[in-house]
N, C-alpha and C positions, 0 to 999 in steps of 0.2 A: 427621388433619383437613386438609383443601386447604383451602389459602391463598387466599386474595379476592382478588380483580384491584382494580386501580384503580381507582376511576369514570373513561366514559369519558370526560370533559370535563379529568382529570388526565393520561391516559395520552395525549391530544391536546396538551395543551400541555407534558409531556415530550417529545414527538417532533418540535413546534415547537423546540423549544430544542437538540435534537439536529440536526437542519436549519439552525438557524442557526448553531451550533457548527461544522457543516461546509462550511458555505460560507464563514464565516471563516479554517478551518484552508486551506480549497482557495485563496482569495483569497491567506493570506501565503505556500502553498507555491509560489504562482506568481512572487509577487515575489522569492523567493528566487534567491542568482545562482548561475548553472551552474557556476561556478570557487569554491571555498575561499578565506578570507582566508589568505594566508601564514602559517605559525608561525617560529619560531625555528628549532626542527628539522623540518625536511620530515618526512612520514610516508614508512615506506621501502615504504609499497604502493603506496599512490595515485601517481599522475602528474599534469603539468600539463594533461593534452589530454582532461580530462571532458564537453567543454563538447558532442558530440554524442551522449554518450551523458544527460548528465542531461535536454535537450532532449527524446530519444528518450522517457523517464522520463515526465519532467513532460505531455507530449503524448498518447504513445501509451498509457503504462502506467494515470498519475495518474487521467486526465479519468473513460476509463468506468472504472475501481476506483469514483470519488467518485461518478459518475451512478448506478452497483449501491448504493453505498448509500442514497445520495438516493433512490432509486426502489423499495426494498426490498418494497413491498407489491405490484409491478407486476409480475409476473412476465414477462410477453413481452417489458416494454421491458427488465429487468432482462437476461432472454434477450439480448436484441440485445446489450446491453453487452457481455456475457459473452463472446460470439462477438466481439467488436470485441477485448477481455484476452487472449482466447485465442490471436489471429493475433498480437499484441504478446508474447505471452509466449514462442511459437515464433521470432519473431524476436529476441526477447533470448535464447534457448537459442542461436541461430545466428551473436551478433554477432561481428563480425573482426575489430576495431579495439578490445580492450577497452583502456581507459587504466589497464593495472596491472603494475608493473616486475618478476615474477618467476610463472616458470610456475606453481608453486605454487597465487598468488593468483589465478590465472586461471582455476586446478581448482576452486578454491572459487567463485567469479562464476559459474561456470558449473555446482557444484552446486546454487546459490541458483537460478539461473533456472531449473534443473529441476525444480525443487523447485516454484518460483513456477506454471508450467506445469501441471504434474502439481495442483495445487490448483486453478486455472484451469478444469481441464477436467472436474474436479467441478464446480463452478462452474455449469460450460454441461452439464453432463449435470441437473443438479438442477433446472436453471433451466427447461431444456425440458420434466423431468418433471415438474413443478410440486409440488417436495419443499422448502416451507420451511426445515424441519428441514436439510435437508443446506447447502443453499444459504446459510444462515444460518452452518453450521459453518466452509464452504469461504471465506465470507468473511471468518473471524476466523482462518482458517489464511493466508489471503493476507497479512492484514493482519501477522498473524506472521512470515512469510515476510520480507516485506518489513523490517519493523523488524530483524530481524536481521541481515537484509545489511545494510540501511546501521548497524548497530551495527558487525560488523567491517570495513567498510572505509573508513566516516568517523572520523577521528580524532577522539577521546572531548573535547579542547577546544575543538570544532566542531560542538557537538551542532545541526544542523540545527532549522531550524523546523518542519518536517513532520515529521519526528521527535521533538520534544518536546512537541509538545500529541498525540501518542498516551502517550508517556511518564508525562503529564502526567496523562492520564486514568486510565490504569492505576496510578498508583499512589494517585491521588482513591480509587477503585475499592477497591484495595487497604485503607485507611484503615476503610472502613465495617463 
């Protein structure tokens, strides 16, 4: 048997409320501060000198991630995003300065952003093809992406605002 869809007057004002949702999460990831509050014990990844890469982050990475989503029914503007993520994501694969204390962790940063890339560019391939389905995928792989990295290299009693109303949601999600 297939399942009913929403009326559409419910499935509007679900996407109202997913809209406002993310203009709130976009709002307090902005006011969040580029530097971590001190711990007791330092984290032996992280470094003090984040403050150009979360910048980079918050700027280049954040803004079109949140506008693809905000715009999800818009495929050309969504396009544009995409191509805007995609030059962002090649330049966080390239960065020189990463603020992390052992080559190791720099292998990882750097398999995250390839990672993030390579997601990316599904992304702007689906987005120019006008493939819901993929585009839709590619954004819940970025989104993944993302929360991952900042899983391991944010210290776990620094859980981030922009990391936890996704957390937050997944495990609402989870619950149902």
């Amino acid at each position: 048997m297939k399942a009913r869809r929403a009326p559409r007057r419910v499935r509007l004002r679900q996407a109202a409320a997913i809209v406002g949702t993310l203009v709130v999460v976009h709002v307090v990831a902005a006011c969040t501060s580029a530097t971590a509050t001190p711990r007791a014990t330092p984290s032996p990844v992280v470094s003090e000198s984040t403050a150009p890469l979360a910048r980079f982050m918050r700027e280049m990475v954040n803004v079109p991630y949140s506008f693809a989503l905000i715009e999800n029914d818009r495929s050309r503007r969504v396009h544009r995003a995409a191509i805007v993520l995609k030059e962002a994501a090649r330049d966080l694969v390239h960065w020189s300065d990463i603020p992390l204390d052992s080559a190791s962790a720099r292998e990882v940063f750097h398999a995250y952003a390839q990672s993030l890339e390579y997601h990316v560019g599904r992304l702007e391939t689906a987005t120019r093809n006008h493939d819901p389905r993929q585009s839709a995928e590619s954004m819940e792989d970025i989104r993944q992406t993302c929360n991952d990295c900042h899983r391991f290299f944010r210290p776990a009693s620094l859980f981030s605002r922009d990391v936890a109303f996704d957390v937050l949601s997944s495990r609402l999600e989870a619950q149902r």
